[in-house]
C-alpha positions as CSV (number, residue, x, y, z in Angstrom):
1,X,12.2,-7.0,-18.5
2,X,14.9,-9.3,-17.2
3,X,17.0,-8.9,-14.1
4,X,20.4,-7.0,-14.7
5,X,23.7,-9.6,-14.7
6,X,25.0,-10.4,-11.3
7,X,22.1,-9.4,-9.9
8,X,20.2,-10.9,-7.0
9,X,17.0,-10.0,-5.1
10,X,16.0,-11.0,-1.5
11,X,12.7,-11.8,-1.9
12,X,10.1,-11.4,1.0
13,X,10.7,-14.2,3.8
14,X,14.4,-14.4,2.8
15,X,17.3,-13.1,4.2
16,X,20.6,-12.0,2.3
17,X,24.3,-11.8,3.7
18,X,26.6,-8.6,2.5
19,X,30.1,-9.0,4.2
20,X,27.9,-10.9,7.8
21,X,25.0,-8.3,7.8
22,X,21.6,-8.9,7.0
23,X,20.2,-6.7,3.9
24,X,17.2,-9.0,3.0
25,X,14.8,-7.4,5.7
26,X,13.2,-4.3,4.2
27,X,12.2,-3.8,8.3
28,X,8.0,-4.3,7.8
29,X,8.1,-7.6,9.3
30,X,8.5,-7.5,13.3
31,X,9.6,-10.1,15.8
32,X,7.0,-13.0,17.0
33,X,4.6,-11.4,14.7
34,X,4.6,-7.4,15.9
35,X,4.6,-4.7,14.3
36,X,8.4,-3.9,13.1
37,X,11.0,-1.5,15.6
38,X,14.6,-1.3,14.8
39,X,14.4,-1.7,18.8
40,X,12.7,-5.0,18.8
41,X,14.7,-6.5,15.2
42,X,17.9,-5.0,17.6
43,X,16.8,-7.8,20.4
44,X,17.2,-10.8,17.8
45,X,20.6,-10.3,18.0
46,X,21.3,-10.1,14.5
47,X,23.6,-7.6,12.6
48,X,20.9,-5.9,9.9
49,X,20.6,-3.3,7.7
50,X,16.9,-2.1,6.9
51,X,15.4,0.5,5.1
52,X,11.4,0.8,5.8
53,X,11.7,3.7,8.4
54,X,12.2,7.2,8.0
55,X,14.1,8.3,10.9
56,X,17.9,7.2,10.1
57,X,18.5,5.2,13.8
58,X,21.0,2.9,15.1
59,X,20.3,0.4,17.9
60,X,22.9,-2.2,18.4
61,X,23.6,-4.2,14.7
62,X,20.5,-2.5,13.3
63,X,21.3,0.0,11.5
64,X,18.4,1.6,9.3
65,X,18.3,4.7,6.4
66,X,15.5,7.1,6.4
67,X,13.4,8.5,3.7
68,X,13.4,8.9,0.0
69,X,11.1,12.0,0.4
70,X,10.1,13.9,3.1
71,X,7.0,15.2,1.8
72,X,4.2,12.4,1.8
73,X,1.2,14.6,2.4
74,X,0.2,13.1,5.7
75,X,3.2,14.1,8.0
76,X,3.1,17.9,9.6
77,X,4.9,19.2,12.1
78,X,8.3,18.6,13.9
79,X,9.6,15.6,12.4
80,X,12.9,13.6,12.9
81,X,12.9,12.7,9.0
82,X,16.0,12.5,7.1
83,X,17.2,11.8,3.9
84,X,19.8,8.7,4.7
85,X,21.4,6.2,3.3
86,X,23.5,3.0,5.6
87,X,26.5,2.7,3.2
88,X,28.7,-0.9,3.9
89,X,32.1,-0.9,4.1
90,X,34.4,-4.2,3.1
91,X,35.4,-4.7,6.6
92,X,31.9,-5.0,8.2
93,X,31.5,-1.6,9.5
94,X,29.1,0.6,8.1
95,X,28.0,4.5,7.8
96,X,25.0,6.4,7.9
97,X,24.9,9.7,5.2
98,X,22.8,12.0,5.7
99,X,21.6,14.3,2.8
100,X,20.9,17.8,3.0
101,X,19.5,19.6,0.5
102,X,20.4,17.2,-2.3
103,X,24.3,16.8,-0.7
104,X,26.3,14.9,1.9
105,X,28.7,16.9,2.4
106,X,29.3,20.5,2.0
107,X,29.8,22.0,-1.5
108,X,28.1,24.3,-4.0
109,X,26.3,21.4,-6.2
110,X,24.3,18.7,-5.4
111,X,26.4,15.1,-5.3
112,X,23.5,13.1,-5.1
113,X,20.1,14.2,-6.8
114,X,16.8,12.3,-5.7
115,X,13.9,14.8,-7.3
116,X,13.8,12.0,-9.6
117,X,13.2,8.8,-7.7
118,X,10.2,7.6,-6.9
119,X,8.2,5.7,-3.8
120,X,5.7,2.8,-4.3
């Protein structure tokens, strides 16, 4: 299967620019080796947006999405989990949507359906 047209992908190790914001980090990799924190990728001082954990979270430039699906079988209990995607805006500034039940905003059908996607 080929790549679609005019698309690019940030490969591991590699960082990619949208607009003067990092998207190449998926957020796995940490700084000096540790384990990955949107607190410790916020002290590098760079503007990012990640998307490895699953509690959407803003700490200075970093901005990061939560989960694909909630359920994974191992996590019980109280949970901060959300359905969230960082959305970029021309100018730089960006936006965290939240889904509930299906929707970002209030209305009687879904405008955003993820039964269907699926998590490596």
């Amino acid at each position: 299967m080929s790549d679609p047209k005019g698309v690019s992908w940030a490969y591991d190790g590699s960082s990619r620019l949208l607009d003067g914001i990092d998207v190449g980090h998926h957020g796995f990799r940490g700084v000096n080796g540790s384990k990955a924190s949107v607190q410790g990728l916020a002290k590098t001082g760079r503007t990012m947006t990640i998307g490895r954990v699953h509690s959407p979270e803003i700490n200075e430039g970093v901005y990061a999405g939560g989960a694909l699906r909630l359920q994974q079988g191992y996590n019980k209990g109280p949970s901060t989990w959300a359905v969230s995607h960082v959305v970029p805006y021309q100018d730089g500034a960006r936006s965290i949507l939240t889904l509930q039940d299906g929707r970002w905003r209030a209305g009687e059908k879904p405008r955003v359906s993820i039964s269907s996607a699926r998590v490596a």
